[in-house]
C-alpha positions in Angstrom: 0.0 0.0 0.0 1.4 3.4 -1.1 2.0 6.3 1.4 -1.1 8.3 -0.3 -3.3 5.4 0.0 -2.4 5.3 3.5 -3.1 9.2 4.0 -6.7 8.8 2.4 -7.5 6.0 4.4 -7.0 8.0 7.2 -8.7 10.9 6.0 -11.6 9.0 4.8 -12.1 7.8 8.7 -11.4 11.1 9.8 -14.1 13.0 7.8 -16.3 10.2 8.1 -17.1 10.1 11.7 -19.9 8.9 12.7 -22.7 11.2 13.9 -24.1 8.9 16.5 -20.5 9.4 18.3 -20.4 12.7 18.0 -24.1 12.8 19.3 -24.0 10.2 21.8 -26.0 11.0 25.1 -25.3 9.3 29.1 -28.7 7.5 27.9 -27.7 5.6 25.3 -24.1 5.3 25.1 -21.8 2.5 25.2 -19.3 3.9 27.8 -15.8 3.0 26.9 -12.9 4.8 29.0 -9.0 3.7 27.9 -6.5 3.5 30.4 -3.6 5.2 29.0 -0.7 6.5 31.0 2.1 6.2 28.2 3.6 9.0 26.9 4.3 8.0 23.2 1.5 5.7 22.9 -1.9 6.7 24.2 -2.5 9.5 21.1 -2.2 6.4 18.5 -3.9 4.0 20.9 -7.4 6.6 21.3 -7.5 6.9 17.5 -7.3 3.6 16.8 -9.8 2.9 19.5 -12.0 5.9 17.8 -11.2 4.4 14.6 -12.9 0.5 15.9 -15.7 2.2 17.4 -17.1 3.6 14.5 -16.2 1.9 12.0 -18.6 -0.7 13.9 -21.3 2.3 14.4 -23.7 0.0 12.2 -23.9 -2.5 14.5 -23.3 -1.5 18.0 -25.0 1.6 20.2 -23.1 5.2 20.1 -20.1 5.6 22.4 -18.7 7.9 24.7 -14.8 7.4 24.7 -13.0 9.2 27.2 -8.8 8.3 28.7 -8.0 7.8 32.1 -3.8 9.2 31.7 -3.4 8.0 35.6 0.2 6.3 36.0 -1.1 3.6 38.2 1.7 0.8 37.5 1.4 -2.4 35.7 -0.4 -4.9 38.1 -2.5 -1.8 39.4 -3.2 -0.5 36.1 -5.1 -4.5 35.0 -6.5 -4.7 38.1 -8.4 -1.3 37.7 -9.4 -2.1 34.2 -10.7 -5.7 35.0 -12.9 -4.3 37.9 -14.0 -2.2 35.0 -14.4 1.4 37.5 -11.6 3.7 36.6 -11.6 2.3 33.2 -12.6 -0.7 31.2 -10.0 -1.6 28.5 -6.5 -0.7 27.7 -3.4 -1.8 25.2 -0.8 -4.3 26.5 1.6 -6.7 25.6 -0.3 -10.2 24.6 0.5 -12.6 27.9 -1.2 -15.3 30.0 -1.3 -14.3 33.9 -3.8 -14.5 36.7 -6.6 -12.0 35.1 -6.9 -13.5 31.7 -6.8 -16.8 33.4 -9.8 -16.2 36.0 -11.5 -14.6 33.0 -11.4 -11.0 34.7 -9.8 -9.6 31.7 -11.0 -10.5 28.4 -8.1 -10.3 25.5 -9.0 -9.1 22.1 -5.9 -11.3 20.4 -5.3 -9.1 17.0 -2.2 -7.2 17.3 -2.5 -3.3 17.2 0.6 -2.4 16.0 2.0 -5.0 13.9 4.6 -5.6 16.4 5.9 -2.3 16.3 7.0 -2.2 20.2 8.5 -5.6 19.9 11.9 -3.1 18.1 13.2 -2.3 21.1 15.5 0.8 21.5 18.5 0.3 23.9 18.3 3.9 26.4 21.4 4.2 27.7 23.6 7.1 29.9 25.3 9.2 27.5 28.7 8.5 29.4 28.2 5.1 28.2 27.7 5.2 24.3 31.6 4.2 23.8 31.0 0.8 26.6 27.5 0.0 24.9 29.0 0.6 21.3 31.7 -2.1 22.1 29.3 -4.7 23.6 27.0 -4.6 20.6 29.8 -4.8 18.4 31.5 -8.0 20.0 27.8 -9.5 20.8 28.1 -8.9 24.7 25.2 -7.0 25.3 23.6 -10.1 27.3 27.0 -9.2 29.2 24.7 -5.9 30.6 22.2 -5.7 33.3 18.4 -4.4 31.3 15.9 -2.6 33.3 12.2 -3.5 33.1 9.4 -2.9 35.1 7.8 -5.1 37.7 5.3 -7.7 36.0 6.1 -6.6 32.2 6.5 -9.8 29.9 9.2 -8.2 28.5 11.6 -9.5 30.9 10.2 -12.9 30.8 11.2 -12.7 26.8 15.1 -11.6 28.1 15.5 -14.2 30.7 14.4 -16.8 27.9 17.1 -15.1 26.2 19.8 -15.0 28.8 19.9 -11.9 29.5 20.4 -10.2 33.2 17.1 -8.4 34.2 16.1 -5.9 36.9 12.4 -5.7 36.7 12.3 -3.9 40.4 11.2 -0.7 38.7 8.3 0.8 37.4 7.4 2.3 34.1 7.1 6.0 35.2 10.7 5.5 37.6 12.6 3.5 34.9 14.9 6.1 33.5 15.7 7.7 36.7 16.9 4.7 38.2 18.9 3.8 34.9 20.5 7.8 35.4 21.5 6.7 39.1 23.1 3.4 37.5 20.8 0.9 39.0 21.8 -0.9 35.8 23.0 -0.5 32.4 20.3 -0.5 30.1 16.7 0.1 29.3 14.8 -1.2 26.0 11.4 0.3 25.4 9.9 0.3 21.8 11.4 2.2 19.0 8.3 4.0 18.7 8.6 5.2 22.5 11.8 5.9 23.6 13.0 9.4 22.4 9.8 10.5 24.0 10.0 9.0 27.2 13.7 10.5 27.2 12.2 14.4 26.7 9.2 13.2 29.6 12.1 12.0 32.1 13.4 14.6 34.5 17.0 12.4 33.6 16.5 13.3 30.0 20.0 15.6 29.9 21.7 12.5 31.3 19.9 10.0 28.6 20.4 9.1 25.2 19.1 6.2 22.3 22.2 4.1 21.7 23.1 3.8 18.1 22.6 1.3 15.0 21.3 -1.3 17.2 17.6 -3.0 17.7 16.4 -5.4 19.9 13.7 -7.7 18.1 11.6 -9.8 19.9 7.7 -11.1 18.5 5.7 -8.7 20.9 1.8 -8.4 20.2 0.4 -5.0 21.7 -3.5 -6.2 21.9 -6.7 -5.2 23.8 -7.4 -5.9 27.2 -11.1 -5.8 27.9 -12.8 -5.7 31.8 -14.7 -9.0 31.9 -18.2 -6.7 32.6 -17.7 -5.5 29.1 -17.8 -8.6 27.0 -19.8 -6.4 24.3 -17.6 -3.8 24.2 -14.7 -6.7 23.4 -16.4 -8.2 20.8 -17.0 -5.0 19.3 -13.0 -4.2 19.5 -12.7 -7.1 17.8 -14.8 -6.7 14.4 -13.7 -3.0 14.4 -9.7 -3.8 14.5 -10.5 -6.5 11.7 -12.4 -3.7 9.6 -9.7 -1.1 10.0 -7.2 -3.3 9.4 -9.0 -4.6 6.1 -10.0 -0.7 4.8 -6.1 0.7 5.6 -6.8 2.4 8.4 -4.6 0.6 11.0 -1.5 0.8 8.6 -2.2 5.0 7.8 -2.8 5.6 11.6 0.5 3.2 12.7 2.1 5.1 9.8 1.2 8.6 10.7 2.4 8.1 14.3 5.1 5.9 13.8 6.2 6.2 9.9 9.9 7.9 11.6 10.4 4.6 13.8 9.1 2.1 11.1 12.0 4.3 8.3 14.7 3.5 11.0 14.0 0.2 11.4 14.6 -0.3 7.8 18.0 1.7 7.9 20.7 -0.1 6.2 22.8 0.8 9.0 20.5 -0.6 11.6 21.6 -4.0 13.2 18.5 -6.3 14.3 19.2 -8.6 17.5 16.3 -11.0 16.4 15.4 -12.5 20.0 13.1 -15.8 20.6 9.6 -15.8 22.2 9.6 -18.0 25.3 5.8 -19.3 24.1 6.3 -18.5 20.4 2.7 -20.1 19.7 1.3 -17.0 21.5 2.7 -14.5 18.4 3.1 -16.6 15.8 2.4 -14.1 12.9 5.2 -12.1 14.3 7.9 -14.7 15.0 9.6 -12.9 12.2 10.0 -9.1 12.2 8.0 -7.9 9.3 8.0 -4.3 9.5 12.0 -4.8 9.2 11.4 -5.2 5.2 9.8 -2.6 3.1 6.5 -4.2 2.0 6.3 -4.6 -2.1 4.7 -2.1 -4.1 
């Protein structure tokens, strides 16, 4: 799909908006609040929620979509979403834990951004570009201790990989704790990382370590409170719909099209990682955004 196809499949859902969300009343509205909370995500994570809804407008009630930005940590942040009060679905990485298994959380299973996150940028201390530099070169960078935060499958994925993980952290402390040399390393998504660098009050002390990505099959998907099984059904035949019309690929491109260019940088080397339960992702065992598609 060309670049200007992209761009009128995006302006196509943007003009085309449906009335009955723009009209919806408390009465009759489906009410459908997204935690959000991430920095570089939650703008392209609210359209392409917007996008679902009404591209579904034919056969579901009018919505009311509002975002709940609260940084309430990982465990926190499922637990508020599966008791459905402070908000009722979110995006995630795809994983199996206590909440999908007791049925609390319902998972919509179609990735939402074609593994985009799963191109992890290494963020690094800017006194150690030369050290990190080195590592990657002579394949040591298992040799470094990563930083995660607590309950992320991400560091479920680098174990399985032998690497050295500190996942005492969370998401909104990362950085700092990587500035006061807790350990060497963070990886967050391509897509992500420069951001969360300019968010962190450590950002002079930060930088994105060169030429080298970190691939690992990584579906972002919906997470849906189990008191909302219609609203994840609906998620479901609206991300199949905007997937099929071009609007998933013009909104990932609009967001992301800088991260998805640099991932196909000649100069880019691609640490291609394995998925500890590679059934779970199996469309993205391989990392497909890392070739142009054919015109």
């Amino acid at each position: 799909m060309h670049v200007t196809q992209r761009s009128c499949a995006l302006l196509r859902w943007i003009t085309g908006m449906t009335l009955a969300s723009l009209l919806a009343t408390s009465a009759v509205a489906m009410e459908v609040t997204l935690w959000g909370g991430k920095n570089a995500r939650t703008a392209y994570e609210t359209q392409l929620l917007q996008a679902v809804l009404d591209h579904t407008a034919d056969q579901y009630p009018a919505y009311r979509l509002s975002v709940n930005n609260q940084h309430l940590g990982a465990q926190r942040g499922r637990q508020a979403v599966a008791d459905g009060e402070l908000a009722n679905v979110y995006v995630s990485g795809l994983r199996d834990d206590d909440f999908t298994r007791a049925g609390r959380l319902l998972v919509v299973p179609h990735p939402t951004m074609k593994g985009l996150l799963g191109y992890r940028a290494a963020i690094i201390r800017k006194t150690d570009q030369q050290r990190f530099a080195e590592a990657a070169a002579q394949h040591q960078l298992r040799n470094l201790t990563v930083g995660q935060g607590s309950h992320w499958a991400d560091a479920d994925i680098l174990r399985h990989n032998a690497f050295t993980v500190n996942d005492s952290g969370r998401y909104e402390n990362l950085l700092e704790m990587l500035a006061y040399g807790r350990f060497d390393t963070v990886f967050l998504g391509i897509a992500e990382a420069a951001d969360e660098i300019a968010a962190s009050r450590a950002a002079e002390q930060l930088t994105v370590a060169e030429h080298t990505l970190i691939y690992y099959p990584h579906a972002m998907v919906f997470y849906v409170s189990a008191r909302e099984r219609e609203l994840a059904e609906r998620i479901a035949l609206g991300l199949k719909r905007v997937e099929e019309d071009g609007t998933l690929d013009a909104l990932l491109h609009h967001h992301f099209g800088d991260a998805i260019a640099l991932i196909r940088r000649s100069d880019t080397q691609l640490l291609v990682l394995e998925h500890p339960s590679p059934s779970l992702v199996p469309a993205l065992e391989k990392p497909l955004l890392a070739t142009s598609p054919k015109r």
